[in-house]
C-alpha positions in Angstrom: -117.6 114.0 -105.9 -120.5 114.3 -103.4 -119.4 117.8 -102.4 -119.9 119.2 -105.9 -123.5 118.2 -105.8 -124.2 120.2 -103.2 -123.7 123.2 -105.3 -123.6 126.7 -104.0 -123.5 126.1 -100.2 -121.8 128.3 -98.0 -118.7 127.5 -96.1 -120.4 126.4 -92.9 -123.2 124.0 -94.4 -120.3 121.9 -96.3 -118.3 121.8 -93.2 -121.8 120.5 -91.1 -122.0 117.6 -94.1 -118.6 116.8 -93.8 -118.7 116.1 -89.9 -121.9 114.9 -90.2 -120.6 111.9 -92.7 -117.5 111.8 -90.9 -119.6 110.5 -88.0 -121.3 108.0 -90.3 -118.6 106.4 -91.8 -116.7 106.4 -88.5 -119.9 104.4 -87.0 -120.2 102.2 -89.8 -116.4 100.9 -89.7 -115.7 101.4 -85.7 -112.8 104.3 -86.6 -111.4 106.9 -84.7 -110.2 110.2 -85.3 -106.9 109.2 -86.0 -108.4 107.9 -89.7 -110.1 110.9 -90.0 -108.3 112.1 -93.2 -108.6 109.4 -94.9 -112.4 109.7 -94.7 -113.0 110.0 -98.3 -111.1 106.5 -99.2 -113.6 104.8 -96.1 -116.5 106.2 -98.4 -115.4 104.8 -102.0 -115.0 101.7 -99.8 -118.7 102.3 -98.2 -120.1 102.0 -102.0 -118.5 100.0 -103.6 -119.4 97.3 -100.6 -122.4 94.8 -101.2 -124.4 96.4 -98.1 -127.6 97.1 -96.9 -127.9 101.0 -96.8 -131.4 101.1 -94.9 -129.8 98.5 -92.2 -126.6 100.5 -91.7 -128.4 104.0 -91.1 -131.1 102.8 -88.9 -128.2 101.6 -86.6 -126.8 104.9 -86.7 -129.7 106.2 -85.7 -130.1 104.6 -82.8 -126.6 104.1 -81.7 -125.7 107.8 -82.3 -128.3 110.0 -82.4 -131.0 108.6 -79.8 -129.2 110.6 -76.7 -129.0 114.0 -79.3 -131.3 116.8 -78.7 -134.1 116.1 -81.1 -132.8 119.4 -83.4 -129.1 118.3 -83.8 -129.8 114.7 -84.5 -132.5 115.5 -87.0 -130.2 118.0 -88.8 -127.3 115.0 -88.8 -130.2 112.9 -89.8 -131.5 115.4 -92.9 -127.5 115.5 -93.8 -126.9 111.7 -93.9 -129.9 111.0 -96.1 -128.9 113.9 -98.6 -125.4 112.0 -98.7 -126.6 108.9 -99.4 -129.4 110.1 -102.3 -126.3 111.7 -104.1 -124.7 108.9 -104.3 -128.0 107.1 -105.7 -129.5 105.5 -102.1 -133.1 105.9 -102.2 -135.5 104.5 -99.7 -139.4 103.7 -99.9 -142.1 105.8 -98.0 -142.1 103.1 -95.4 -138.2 102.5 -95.4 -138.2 106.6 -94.5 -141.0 106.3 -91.6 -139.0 103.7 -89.8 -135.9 105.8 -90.0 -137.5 108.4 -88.7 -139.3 106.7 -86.2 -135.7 106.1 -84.5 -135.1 109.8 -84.0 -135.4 111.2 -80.2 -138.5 113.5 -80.0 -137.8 116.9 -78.6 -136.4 120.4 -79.3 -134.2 122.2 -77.8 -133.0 120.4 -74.7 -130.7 122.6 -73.5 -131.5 125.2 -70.0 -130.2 128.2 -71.0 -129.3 130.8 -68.3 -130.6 134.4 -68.6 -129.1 137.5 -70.7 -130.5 140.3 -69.9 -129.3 143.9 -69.2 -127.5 143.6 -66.4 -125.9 140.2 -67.4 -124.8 141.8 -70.5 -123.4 145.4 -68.8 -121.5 143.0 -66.7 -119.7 140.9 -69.4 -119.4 144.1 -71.3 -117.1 144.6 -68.0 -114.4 141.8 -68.7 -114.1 143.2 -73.1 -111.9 144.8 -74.9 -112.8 147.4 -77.0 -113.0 145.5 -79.9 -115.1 142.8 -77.8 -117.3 145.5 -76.7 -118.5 146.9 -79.8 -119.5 143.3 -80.9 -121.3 142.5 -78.2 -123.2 145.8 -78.5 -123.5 145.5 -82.1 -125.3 142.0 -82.1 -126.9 143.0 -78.8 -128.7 145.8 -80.6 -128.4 144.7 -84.1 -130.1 141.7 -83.8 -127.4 140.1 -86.4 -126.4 136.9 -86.6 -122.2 136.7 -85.7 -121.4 135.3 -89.3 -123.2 138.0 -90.7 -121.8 140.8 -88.4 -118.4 139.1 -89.0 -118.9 139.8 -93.2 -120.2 143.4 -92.9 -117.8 146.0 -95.0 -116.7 148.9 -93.2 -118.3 150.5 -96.3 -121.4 149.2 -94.8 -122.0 150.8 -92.0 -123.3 154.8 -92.0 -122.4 155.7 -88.2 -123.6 159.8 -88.5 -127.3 158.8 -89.4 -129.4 158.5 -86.7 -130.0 155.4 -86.2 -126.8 154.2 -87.4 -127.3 151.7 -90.2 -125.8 148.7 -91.0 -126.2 147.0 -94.6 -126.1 143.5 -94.3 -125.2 141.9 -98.0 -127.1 138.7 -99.3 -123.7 137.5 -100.6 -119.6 138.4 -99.7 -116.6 136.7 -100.5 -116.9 135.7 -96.3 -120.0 134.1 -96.6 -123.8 134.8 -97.4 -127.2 135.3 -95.1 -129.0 132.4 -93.9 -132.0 133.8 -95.4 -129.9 134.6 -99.1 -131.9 138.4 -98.8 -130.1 141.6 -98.4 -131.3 143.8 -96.0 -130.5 146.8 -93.2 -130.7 146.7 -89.9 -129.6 149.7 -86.5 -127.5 149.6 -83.9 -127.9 151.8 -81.0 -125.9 155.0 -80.0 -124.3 153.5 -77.3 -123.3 151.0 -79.9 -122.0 153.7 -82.4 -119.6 154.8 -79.3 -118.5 151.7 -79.1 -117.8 151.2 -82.9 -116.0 154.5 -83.3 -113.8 153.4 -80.8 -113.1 150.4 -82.4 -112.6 152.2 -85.7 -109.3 154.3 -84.0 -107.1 151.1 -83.2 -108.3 148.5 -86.0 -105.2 149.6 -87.9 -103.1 148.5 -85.3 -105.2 145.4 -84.5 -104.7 144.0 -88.3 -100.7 144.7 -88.7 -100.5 142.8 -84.9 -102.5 140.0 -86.4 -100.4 139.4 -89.2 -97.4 139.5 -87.5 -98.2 137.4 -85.3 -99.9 134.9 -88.0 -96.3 135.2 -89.9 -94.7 133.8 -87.1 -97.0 130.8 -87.0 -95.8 127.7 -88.6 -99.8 126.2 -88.8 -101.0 129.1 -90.7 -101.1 128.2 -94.3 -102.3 131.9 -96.1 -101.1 135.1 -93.8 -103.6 138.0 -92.5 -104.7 140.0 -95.1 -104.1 143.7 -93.7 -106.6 145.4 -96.1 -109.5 143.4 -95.1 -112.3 145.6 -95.3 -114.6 143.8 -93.3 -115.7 146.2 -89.5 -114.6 143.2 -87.4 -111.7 141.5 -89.6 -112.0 138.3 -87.4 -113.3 135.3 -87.6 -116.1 133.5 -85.5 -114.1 131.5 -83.4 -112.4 134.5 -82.1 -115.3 136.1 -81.2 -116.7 133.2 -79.5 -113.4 132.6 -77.7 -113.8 136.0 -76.4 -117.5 136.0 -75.1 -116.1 132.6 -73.3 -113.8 134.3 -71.6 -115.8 137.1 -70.3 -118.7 134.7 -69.2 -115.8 132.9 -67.4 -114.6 136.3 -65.9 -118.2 137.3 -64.6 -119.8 133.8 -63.4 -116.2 132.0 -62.7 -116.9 129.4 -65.4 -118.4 128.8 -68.4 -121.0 126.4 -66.9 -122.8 124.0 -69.3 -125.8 121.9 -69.8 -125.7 118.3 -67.8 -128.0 116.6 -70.1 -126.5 117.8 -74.1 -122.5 119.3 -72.6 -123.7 122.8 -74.3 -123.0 126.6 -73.2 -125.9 128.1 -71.2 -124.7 131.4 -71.6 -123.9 131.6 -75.8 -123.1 134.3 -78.1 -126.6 133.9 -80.0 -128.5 135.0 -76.8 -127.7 138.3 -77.5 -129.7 137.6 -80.9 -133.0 136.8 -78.7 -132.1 139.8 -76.1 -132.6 141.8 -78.9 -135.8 140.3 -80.6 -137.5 140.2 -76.9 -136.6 143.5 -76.0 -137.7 145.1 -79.2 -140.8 143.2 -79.3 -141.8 145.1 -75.8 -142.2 148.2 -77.8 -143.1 147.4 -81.0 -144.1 144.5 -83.3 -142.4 141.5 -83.2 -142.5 140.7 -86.8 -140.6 144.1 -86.7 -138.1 142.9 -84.6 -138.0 140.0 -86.8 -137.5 141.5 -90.1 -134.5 143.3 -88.3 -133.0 140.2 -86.6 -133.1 138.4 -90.4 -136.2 135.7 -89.4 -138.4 135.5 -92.3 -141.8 135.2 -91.6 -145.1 135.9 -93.5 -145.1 139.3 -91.3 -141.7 140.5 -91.3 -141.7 140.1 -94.9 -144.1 142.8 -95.2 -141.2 145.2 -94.5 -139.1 144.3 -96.9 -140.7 147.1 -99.2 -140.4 149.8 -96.9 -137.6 152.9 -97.1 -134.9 152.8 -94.4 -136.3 156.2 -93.1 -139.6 154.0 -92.6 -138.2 151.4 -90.4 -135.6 153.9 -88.6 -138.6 155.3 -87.0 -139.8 152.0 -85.4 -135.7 151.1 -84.3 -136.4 154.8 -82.9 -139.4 153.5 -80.9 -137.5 150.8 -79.2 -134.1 152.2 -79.0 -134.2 153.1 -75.7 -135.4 148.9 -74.7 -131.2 148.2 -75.6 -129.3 150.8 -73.8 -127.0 148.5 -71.9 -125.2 150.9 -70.1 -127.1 153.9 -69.8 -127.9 154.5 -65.7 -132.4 153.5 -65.6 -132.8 156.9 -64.7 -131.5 158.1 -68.3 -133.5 155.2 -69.8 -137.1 156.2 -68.1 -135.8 160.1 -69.2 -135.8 158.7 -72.8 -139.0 156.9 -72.5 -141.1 159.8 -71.0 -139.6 162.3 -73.4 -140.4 159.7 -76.6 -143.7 159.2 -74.9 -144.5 163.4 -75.3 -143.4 163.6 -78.6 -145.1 160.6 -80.1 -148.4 162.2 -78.4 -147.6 165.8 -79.3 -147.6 164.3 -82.5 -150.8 162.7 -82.4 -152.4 166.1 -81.5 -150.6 167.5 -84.5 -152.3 165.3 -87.1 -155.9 165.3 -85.3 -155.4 169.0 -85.9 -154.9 168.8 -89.5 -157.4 166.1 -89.9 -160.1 168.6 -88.5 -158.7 171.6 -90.8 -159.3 169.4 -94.0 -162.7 168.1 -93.0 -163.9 171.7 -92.6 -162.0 172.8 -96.2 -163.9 169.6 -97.8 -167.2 170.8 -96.8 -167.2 174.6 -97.5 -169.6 174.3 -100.6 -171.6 172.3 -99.1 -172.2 174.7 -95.7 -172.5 178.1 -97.5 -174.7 179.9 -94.8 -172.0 178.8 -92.3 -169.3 180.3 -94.3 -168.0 183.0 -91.6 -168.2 180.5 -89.0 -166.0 178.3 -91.3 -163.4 181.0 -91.7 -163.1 181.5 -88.1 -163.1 178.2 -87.1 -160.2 177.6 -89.9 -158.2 180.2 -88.9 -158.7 179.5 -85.1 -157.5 175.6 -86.4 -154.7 177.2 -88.2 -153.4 179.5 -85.2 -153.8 176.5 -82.9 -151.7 174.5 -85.6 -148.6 177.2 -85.7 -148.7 176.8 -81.6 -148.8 173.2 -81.8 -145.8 173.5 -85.1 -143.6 175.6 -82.6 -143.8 173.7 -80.0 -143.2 170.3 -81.8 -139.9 172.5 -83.1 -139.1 173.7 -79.4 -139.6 169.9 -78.3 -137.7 168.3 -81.1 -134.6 171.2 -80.6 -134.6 170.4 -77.1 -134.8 166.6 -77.9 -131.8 167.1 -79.9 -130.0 168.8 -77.3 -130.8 165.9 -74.5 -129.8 163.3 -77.0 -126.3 165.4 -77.5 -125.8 165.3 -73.6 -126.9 161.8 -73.4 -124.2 161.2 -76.0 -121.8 163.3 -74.2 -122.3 161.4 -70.8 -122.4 158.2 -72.5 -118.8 158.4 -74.2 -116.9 160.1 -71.0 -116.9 157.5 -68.1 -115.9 160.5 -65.9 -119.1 162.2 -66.2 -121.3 159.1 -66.3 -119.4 158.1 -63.0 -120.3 161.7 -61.6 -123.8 161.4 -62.5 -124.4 157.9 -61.3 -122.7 158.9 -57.7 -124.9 162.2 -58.0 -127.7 160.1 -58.2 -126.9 158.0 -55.5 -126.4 160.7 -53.3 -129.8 162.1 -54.0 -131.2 158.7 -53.2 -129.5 159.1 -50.1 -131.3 162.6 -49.0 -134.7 161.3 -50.3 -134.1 158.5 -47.5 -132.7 160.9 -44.7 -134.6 163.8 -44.0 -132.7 165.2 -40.9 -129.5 164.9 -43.3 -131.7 166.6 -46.2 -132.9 169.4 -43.5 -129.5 169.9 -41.9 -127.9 170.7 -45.8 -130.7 173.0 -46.4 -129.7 175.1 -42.7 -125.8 175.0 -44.1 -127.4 176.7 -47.4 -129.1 179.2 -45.5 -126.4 180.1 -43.3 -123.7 180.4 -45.9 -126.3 183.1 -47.6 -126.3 185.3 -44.8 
């Protein structure tokens, strides 16, 4: 059987060979769906027919794929000739070029429609909870769904900070497209969101399966100790996103020349490379978002603690819902630190130079000492107030926390804010407060 060949594949690629020779043969003999099932018999038909292969699939070529973006019909293309070299088609060099010479030229045809911040805060408006920590999880993960979808609650460390997520090579739901393990962070925002999630998944599974007993097309019921964080499958999720694109722009509008989505699910995957890249490397962001390049490669051999401090870096680049003056707050306050640090290690730099040459500047040996000592003083400062600075850094990112899980507060703040907008742009109002203030003192 052709599908045996094909050895280890996961789920997804035998189902993209299955529709992709379903096409074929439905070309080849002018079928419908309706004969669908009995698309295995139409293919022991298909060889055991005195035909000319080359002939047939340069026809379906041209009569199928020609009005395909160039990606999708070269992926049908790469699918149909595996098919037919399993079942012992070969063509010549030249037989190939033709073939190929049939395929539309192109990538990706479709326009896509922005995601960005605001676009994402406002479909994070029309979620659920359990919609909302997906979103934000693959928003700021940089995961693909299927592999967000196969993560183990067992996976996921939500009290380190960042949070990490371990994303498995290989699960009973399905493997990487890259076949590598690695890690990746979501953002605090998105811990929020999770931990929210965590409370009612209980209740979420034994609804599921009751409702999936009562179906008479369901042919295995919901398994209620599914481990998996999102116990769901990718249709659902996409079903979801759907609607809340529909809820915010009042359809899902698609592409007029290839019928596709311009706002999808995987745009969340580049919001998150893009943003990233703004503040660090790219082959960073890439290594997290699973793209495997020369570069991102590179970080495959460094320590969790190692990459956590570049997520760190660009954390604050994929707050979603966190008002801009919170996010410049975080970026100015990063901004000290990573220079208070700098001055730090010039410090010590200058302390070990002067140690290295001691020998070798006896008659300046007091000066040295002074010198060392004055290095060392100025070190303890600069030590106590990277201590002060990282307490007090703490302490904002509790109250950032704080503000960011009650709605109350981070309504207050926002309408404070507004308000204070309002003075800056009326100074008679401003003055006539400041009189009230006055008064009421005296």
């Amino acid at each position: 059987m052709f599908f045996d060949d094909l050895g280890n594949k996961a789920p997804s690629t035998i189902a993209g060979y299955r529709s992709a020779i379903w096409q074929y043969i439905r070309f080849i003999y002018n079928l419908n769906d309706s004969n669908k099932k009995q698309c295995d018999e139409y293919v022991e038909k298909y060889f055991s027919e005195s035909r000319n292969y080359h002939s047939d699939f340069k026809k379906f070529i041209k009569d199928t794929l020609g009005d395909k973006p160039g990606l999708s019909a070269l992926q049908v293309f790469n699918q149909i000739k595996k098919f037919l070299e399993l079942c012992d088609v070969t063509f010549t060099a030249r037989e190939l070029i033709q073939l190929k010479n049939q395929l539309p030229g192109g990538g990706v045809l479709t326009q896509e429609s922005d995601m960005d911040t605001d676009t994402i805060r406002a479909i994070l408006q029309h979620t659920d909870i359990k919609g909302k920590a997906i979103i934000l999880c693959l928003a700021t993960g940089g995961m693909r769904i299927g592999e967000l979808l196969q993560v183990q609650s067992d996976d996921v460390d939500l009290e380190s900070v960042p949070a990490v997520i371990q994303i498995r090579a290989k699960t009973e739901h399905g493997r990487t497209k890259t076949r590598q393990q690695r890690f990746t962070f979501i953002s605090s925002e998105a811990v929020s969101a999770v931990k929210e999630w965590i409370k009612i998944r209980p209740a979420y599974l034994k609804a599921v399966s009751t409702k999936a007993n009562h179906l008479k097309n369901v042919t295995s019921p919901k398994n209620t100790d599914d481990g998996r964080l999102f116990p769901m499958s990718d249709n659902t999720v996409n079903e979801l996103f759907k609607d809340a694109i529909t809820a915010v722009f009042g359809k899902n509008e698609t592409d007029k020349n290839t019928g596709r989505s311009t706002h999808h699910i995987h745009q969340l995957r580049k919001f998150f490379i893009s943003q990233l890249s703004l503040v660090i490397s790219e082959s960073i962001a890439d290594f997290f978002a699973g793209h495997k390049t020369p570069m991102s490669d590179n970080y495959h051999r460094y320590s969790i603690k190692q990459m956590a401090e570049y997520y760190l870096k660009g954390e604050h680049m994929l707050y979603i819902e966190a008002p801009l003056e919170l996010r410049e707050m975080g970026n100015t306050m990063k901004k000290e630190l990573a220079d208070l640090k700098d001055e730090t290690l010039k410090n010590n730099s200058v302390m070990i130079s002067l140690l290295a040459s001691k020998d070798q500047l006896n008659d300046a040996y007091k000066l040295q000492q002074e010198q060392i000592e004055a290095g060392s003083q100025k070190n303890t400062e600069l030590t106590e107030l990277v201590t002060q600075m990282q307490t007090e850094n703490k302490m904002t990112i509790e109250i950032f926390q704080t503000i960011m899980g009650d709605p109350d507060i981070l309504q207050k703040l926002k309408e404070a804010m507004q308000f204070a907008r309002i003075l800056e742009d009326r100074p008679d109002l401003k003055e006539g407060i400041k009189r009230n203030v006055r008064r009421s003192h005296i």
